[in-house]
C-alpha positions in Angstrom: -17.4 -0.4 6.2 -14.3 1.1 6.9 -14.6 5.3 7.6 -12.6 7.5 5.3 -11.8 11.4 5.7 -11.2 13.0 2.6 -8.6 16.1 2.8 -7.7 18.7 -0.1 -7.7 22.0 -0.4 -9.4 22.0 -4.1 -13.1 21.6 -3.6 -12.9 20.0 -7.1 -10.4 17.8 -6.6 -11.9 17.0 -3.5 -15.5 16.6 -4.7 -14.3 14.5 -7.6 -12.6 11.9 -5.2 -15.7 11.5 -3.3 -18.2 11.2 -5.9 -16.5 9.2 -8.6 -15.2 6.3 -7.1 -17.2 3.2 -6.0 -15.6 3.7 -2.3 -17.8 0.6 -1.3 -16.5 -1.8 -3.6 -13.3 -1.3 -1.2 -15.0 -1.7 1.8 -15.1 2.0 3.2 -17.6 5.1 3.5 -16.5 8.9 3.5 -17.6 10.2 6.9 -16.7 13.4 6.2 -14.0 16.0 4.1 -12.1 18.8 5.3 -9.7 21.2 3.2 -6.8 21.6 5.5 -5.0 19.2 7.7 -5.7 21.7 10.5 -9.5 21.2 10.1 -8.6 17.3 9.3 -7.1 17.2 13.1 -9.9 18.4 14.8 -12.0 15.7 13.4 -10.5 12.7 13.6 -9.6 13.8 17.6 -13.6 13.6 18.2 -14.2 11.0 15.7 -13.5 7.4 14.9 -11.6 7.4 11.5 -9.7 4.6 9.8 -8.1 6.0 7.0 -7.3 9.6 5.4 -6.8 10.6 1.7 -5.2 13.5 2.2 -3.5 15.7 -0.4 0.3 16.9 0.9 0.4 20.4 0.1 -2.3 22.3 1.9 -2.6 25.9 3.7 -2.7 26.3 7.5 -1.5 22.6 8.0 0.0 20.4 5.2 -0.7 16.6 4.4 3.2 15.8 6.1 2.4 18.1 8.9 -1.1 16.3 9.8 0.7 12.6 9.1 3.3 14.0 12.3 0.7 14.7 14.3 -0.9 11.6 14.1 2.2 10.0 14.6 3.3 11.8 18.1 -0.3 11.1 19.1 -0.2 7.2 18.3 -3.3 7.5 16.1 -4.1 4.3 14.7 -5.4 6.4 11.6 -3.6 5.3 8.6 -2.6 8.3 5.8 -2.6 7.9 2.4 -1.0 11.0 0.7 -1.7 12.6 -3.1 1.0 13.9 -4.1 2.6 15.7 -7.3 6.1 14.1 -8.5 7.5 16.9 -7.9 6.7 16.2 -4.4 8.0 13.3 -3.4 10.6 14.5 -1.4 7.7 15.3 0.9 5.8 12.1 0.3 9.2 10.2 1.5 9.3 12.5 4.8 6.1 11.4 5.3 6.8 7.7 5.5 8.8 8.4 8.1 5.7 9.5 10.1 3.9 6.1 9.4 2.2 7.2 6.1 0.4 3.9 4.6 0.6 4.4 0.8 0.6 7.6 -1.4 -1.0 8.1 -4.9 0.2 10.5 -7.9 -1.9 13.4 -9.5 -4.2 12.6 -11.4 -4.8 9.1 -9.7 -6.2 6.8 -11.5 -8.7 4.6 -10.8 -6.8 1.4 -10.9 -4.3 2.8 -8.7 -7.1 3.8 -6.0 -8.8 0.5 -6.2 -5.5 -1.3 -5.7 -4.4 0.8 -3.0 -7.4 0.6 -1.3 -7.9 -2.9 -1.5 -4.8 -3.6 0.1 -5.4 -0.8 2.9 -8.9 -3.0 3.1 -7.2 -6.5 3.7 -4.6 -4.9 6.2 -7.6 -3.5 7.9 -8.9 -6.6 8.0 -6.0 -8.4 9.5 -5.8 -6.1 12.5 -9.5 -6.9 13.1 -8.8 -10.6 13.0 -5.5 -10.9 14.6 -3.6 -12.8 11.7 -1.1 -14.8 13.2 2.2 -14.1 13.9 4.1 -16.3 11.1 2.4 -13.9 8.4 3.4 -10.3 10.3 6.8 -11.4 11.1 6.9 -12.9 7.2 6.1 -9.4 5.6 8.3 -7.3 8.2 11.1 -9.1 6.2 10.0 -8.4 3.1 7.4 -5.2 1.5 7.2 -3.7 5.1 10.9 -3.6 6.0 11.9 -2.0 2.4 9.1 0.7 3.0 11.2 1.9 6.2 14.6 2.4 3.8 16.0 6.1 3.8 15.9 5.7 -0.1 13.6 7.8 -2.5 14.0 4.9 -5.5 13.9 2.1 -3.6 11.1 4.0 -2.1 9.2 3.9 -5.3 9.9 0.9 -6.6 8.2 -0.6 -3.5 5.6 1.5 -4.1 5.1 0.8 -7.3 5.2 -2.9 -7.2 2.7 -2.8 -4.2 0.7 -1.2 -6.7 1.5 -3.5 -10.1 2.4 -7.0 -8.3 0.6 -9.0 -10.5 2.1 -8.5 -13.9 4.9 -5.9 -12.8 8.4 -6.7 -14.7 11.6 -4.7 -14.0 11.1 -2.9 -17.3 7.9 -1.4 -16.0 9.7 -0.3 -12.4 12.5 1.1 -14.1 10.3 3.6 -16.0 8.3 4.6 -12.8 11.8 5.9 -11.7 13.1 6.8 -15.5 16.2 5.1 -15.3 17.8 1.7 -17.3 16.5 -1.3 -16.0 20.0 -2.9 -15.9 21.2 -0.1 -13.6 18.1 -0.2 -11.5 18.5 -4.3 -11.4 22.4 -3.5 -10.0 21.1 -1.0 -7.9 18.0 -2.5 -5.9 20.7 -5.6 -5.3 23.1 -3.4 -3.8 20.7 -1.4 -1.8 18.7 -4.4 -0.4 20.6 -7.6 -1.0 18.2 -9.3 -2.7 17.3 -9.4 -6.7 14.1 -7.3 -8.0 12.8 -10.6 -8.9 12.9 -12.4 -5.8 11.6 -9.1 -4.3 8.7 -9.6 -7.1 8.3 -13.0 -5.7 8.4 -12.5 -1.8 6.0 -9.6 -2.1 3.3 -12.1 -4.5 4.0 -14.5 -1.5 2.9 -12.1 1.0 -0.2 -11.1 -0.8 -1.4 -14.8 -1.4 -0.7 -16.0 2.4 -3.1 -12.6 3.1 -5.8 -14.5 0.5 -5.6 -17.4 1.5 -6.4 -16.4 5.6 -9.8 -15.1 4.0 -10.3 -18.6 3.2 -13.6 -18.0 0.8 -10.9 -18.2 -2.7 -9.5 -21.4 -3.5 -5.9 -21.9 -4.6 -6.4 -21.8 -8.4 -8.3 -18.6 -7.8 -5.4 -17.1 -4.9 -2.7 -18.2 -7.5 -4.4 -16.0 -10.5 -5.1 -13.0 -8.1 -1.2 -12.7 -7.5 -0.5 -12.9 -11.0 0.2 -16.8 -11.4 -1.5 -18.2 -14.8 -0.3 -22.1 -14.3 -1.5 -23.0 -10.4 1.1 -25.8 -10.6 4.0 -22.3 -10.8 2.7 -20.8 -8.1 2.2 -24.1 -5.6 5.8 -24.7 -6.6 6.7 -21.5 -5.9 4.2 -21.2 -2.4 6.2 -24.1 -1.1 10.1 -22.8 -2.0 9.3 -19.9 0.1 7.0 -21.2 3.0 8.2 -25.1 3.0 4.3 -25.8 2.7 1.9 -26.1 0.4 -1.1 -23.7 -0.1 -3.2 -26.7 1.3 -0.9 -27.5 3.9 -0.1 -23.7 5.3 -4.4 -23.3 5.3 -4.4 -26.2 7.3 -1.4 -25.1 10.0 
């Protein structure tokens, strides 16, 4: 089990987070919960922590604050931030400080299991020491359109992260309330590559991260990504790796 702090300044919200979500279904345990970043500091400098949910604005030290100071301490704790739309702003400063993943008020319980999950497998692959190939694969991709200085392109990351497997550019364009045919000219000016084949590398990603677990076959990797016909996503596996499933297991 992976350790989880839980941070927010609302004992309900706070209370409700810990006690009505199956947190070990993800793989993780709340060790302990603290209302302020401030309080959040002093525990994870005496304790082992993996991950914090940690709401953004908070009195005596706020959720971006707490994310810079784990950052100029090289914590390998990894943030996830609740934040309000209205604070996204914040939530986007916060990347900056190596913040994970962030979820919006109310989150939903889809949205925590997917993040999660993900945080889970990444997690996972430090423990294991995936090779190479795959990190230097996703720095091109998910992880190196994370780092952009860009509030939509920002959120359509995020929100694809979140949606991969049935995501289409009409549901992204909602999540940032604009036309899809302006955000389809806009993602391809402000990353050189179409939504779709973003769509596509990011699927790619995910299944090479399945198939390293090696308990899921490929019909069962190609439906977890969001592939209904197994024969699509082989087809599509090898235009972007060269390899078969089969064959990149095997490498």
């Amino acid at each position: 089990m992976y350790k989880l702090l839980v941070v927010d300044d609302n004992t309900d919200t706070r209370k409700t987070l810990c006690n009505s979500f199956p947190w070990d279904q993800v793989s993780f345990e709340i060790v302990e919960q603290a209302d302020n970043g401030q309080e959040a500091l002093r525990y994870i400098l005496s304790n082992p922590v993996d991950v914090v949910l940690c709401d953004i604005r908070m009195p005596r030290m706020s959720g971006i604050e707490l994310s810079k100071e784990l950052h100029k301490r090289n914590s390998p704790t990894k943030i996830v931030l609740l934040s309000a739309f209205r604070d996204f702003e914040y939530a986007r400063e916060a990347m900056s400080y190596g913040v994970r993943q962030y979820l919006i008020k109310p989150a939903k319980y889809q949205e925590i299991m997917d993040v999660f999950s993900e945080l889970r497998d990444s997690l996972n692959r430090e423990r294991e020491h995936i090779p190479n190939e795959v990190c230097a694969n996703q720095d091109s991709t998910s992880a190196l359109l994370k780092q952009m200085d860009d509030p939509i392109i920002s959120k359509i990351v995020n929100y694809v992260s979140l949606h991969y497997r049935t995501v289409k550019l009409e549901h992204a364009a909602i999540a940032v309330h604009m036309n899809p045919s302006y955000v389809s000219t806009y993602f391809k000016k402000a990353t050189g590559m179409n939504f779709s084949e973003y769509v596509i590398a990011f699927k790619m990603e995910k299944a090479v991260e399945l198939l390293h677990e090696h308990q899921w076959k490929t019909f069962e990797v190609s439906e977890m990504v969001g592939y209904a016909n197994v024969k699509n996503f082989i087809r599509t596996f090898k235009e972007h790796f060269g390899k078969t499933p089969s064959q990149y297991r095997r490498a």
